[in-house]
TORMARSE-889802 format. One record per residue: residue in one letter; x, y, z negated of N, C-alpha, C, CB in turn. Coordinates in steps of 0.05 Angstrom, whole numbers, plus 32768, in hexadecimal, padded with zeros to 4 digits. Atoms other than C-alpha are relative to their C-alpha. Glycine has a CB too. Layout:
REM residues N
aXYZXYZXYZXYZ;...
END
This chain:
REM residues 122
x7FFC7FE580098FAD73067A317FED8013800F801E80098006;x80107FEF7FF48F7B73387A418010801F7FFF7FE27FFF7FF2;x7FFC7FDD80058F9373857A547FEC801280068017800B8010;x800A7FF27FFF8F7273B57A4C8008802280117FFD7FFB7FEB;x7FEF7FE17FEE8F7C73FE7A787FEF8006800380128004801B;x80167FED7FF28F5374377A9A7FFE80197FEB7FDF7FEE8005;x800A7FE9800D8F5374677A5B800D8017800580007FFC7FE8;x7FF37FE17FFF8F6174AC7A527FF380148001800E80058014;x80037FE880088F5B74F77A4C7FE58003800E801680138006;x80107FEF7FF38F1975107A677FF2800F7FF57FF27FF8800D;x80127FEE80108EE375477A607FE37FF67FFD7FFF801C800E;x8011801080048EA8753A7A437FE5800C80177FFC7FFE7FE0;x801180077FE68E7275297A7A80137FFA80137FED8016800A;x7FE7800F7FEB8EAD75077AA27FF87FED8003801C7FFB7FFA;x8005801F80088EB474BA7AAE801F7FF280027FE87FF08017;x7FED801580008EE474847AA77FFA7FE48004800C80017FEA;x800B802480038EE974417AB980177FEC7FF07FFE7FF08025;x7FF8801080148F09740C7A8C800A7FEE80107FEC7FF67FEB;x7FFE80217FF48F2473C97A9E800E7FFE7FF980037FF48018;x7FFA801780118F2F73907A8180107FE780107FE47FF77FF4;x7FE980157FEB8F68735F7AA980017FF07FE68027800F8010;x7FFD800C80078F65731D7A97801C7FE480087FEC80037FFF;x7FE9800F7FF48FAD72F77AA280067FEC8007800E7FFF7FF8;x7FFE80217FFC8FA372B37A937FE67FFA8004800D7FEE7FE7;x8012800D7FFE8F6872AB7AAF7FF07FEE7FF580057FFB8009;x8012800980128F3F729C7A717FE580027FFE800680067FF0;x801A7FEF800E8F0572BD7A6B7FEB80008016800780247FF6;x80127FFE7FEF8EDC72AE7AA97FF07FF17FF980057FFE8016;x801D8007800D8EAC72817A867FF580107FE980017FE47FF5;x80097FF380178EAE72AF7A4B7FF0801C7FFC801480027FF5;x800C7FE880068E8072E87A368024801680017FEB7FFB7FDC;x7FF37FEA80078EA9732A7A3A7FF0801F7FE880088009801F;x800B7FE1800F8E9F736B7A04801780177FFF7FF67FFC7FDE;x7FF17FE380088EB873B079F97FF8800B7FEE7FFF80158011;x80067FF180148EBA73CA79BD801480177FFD7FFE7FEF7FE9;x7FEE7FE280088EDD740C79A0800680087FE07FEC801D800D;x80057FF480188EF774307969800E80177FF980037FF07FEE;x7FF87FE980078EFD74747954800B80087FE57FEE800B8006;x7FF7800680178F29749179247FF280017FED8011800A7FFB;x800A7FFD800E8F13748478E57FE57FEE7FF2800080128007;x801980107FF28ED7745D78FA80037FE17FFB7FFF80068021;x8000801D80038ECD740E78F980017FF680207FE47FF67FEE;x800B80087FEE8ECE73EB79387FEB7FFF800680037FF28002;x801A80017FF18E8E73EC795D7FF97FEE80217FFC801E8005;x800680017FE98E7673CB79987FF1800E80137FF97FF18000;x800D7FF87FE98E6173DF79D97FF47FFA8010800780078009;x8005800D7FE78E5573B97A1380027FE87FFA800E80078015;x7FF3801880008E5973727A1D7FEB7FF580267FF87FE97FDA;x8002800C7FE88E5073407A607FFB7FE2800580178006800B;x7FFB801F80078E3C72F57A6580187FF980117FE57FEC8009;x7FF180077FE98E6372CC7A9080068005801F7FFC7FF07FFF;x800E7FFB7FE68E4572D67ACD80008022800D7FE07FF47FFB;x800A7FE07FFE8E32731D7ACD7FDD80017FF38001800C8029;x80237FFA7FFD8DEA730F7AC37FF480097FE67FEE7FE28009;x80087FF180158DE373227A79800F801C7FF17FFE7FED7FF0;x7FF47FEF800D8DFA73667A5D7FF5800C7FE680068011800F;x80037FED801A8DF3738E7A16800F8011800080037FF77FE7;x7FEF7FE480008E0573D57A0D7FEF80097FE17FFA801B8021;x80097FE780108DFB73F979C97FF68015800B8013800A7FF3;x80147FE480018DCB743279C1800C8019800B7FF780087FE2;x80037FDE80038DF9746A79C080117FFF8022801780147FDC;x7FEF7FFA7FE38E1B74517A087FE57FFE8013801E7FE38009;x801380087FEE8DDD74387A2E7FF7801180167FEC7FF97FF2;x80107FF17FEA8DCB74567A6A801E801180067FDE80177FF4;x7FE37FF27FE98E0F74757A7980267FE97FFC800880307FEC;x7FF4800E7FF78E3A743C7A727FF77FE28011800C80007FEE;x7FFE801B7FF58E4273FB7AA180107FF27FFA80047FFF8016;x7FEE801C80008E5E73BD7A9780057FE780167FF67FF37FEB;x800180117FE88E73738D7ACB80137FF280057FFE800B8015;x7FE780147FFB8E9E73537AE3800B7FF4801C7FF87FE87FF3;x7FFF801C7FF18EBA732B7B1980157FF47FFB7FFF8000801A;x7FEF8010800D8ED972F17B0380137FF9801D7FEE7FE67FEF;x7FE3800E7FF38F0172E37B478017801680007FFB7FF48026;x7FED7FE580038F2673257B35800E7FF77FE07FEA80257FFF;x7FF8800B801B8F2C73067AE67FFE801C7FFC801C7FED7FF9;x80067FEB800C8F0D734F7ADA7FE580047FF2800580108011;x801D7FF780008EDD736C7AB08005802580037FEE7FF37FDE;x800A7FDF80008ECA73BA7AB37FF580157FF47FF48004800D;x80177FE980138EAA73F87A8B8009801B800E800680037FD4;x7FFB7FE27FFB8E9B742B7AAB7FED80167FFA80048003801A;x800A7FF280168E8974657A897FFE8023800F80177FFB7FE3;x80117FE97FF28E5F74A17AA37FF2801B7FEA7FE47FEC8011;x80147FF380108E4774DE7A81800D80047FE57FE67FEE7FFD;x7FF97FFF80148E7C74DB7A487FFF80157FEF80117FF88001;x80057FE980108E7374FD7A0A801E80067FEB7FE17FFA7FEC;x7FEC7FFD80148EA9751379D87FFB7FEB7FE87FFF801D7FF7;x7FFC800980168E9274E2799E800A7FDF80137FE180057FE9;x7FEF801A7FF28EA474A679D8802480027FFC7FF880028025;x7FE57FFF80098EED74BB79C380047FF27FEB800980187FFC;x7FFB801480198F09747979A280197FEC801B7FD67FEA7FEF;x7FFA801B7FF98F32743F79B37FF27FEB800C80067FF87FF1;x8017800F7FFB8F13741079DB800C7FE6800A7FEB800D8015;x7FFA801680008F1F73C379D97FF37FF680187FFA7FF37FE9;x801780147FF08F07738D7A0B80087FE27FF180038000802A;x7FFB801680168F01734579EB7FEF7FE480107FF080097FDE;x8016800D7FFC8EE873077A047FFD7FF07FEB7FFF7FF38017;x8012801780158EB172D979E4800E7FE87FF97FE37FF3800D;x8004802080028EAD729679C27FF47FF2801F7FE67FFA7FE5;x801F80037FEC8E77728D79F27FFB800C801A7FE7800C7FF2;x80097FF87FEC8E5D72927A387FEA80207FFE7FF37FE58009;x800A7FE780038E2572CA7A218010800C7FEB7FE480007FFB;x7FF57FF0800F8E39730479FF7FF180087FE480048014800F;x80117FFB801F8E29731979B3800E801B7FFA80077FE47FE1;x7FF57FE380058E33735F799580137FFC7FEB7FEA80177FF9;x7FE7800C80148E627340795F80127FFF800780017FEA7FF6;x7FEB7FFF7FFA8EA273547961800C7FDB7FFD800C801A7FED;x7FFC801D800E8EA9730879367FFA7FE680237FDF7FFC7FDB;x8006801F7FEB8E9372E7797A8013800580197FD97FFD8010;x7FE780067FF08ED072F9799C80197FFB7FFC8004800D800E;x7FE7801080058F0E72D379A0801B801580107FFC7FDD800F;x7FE97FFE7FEF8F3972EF79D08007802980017FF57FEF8022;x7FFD7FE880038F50734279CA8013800D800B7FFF80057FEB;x7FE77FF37FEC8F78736E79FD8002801D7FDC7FEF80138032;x7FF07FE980128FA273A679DC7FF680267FF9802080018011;x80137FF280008F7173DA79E9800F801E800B7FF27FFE7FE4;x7FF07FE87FF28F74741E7A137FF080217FFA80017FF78025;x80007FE480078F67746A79FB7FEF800D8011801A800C7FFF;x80107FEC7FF08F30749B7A0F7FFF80117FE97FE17FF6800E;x7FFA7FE580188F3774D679F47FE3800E8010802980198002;x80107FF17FF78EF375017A06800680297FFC7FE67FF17FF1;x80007FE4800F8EFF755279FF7FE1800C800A801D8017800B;x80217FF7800D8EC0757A79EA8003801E80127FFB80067FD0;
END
C-alpha cells in the first residue's frame, strides 16, 4: 500500500513537500512516479525516480522547481515542490513502476497510493 500525504492549501509561490510511505515494503527495487490531476483534466505525469535515486524525469511545466527523491531505508519517496503556481492545483498520486527505471506512462505503474490535495490560490 503506498500513502500518499504532505498536500494542501498554499499561496502561489509557496512550497510543499509530498510523500509517498511505502507499508509493505514493496517498492524499493521499483521505479517511483507522481503524477496529478486537475479537475476536469486527464491525469498527467510529473516526476518519476529509478530505484536507486540515480535516474529522475520531471515534465516541462514542473522542472526546475520541483524535486524528486528517495530513501529506500525510510520506504519513502518525496516531491518537493518550490515556486508553486496556481495551475499546480490538482490531485496528486504517487505510483510505483513495473520496473526498476522510471517511464512517464502512467500504464508503467502497478502500484497507486490514494492520492493527496494541493490546492494552489492565485
Amino acid at each position: 500500500q503506498l500513502q500518499a500525504s504532505g498536500g494542501g492549501l498554499v499561496q502561489a509561490g509557496g512550497s510543499l513537500r509530498l510523500s509517498c510511505a511505502d507499508s509493505r515494503r514493496t517498492f524499493s527495487n521499483n521505479a517511483v512516479g507522481w503524477f496529478r490531476q486537475a479537475p476536469g483534466k486527464e491525469r498527467e505525469f510529473v516526476a518519476a525516480i529509478s530505484w536507486n535515486g540515480g535516474i529522475t524525469y520531471y515534465s516541462d511545466s514542473v522542472k526546475g522547481r520541483f524535486t524528486i527523491s528517495r530513501d529506500n531505508t525510510k520506504n519513502t519517496v518525496w516531491l518537493q515542490m518550490n515556486s508553486l503556481k496556481f495551475e499546480d492545483t490538482a490531485v496528486y498520486y504517487c505510483a510505483a513502476g513495473l520496473r526498476s527505471v522510471p517511464v512517464l506512462q502512467s500504464s508503467g505503474y502497478i502500484y497507486w497510493g490514494q492520492g493527496t490535495e494541493v490546492t494552489v490560490s492565485s
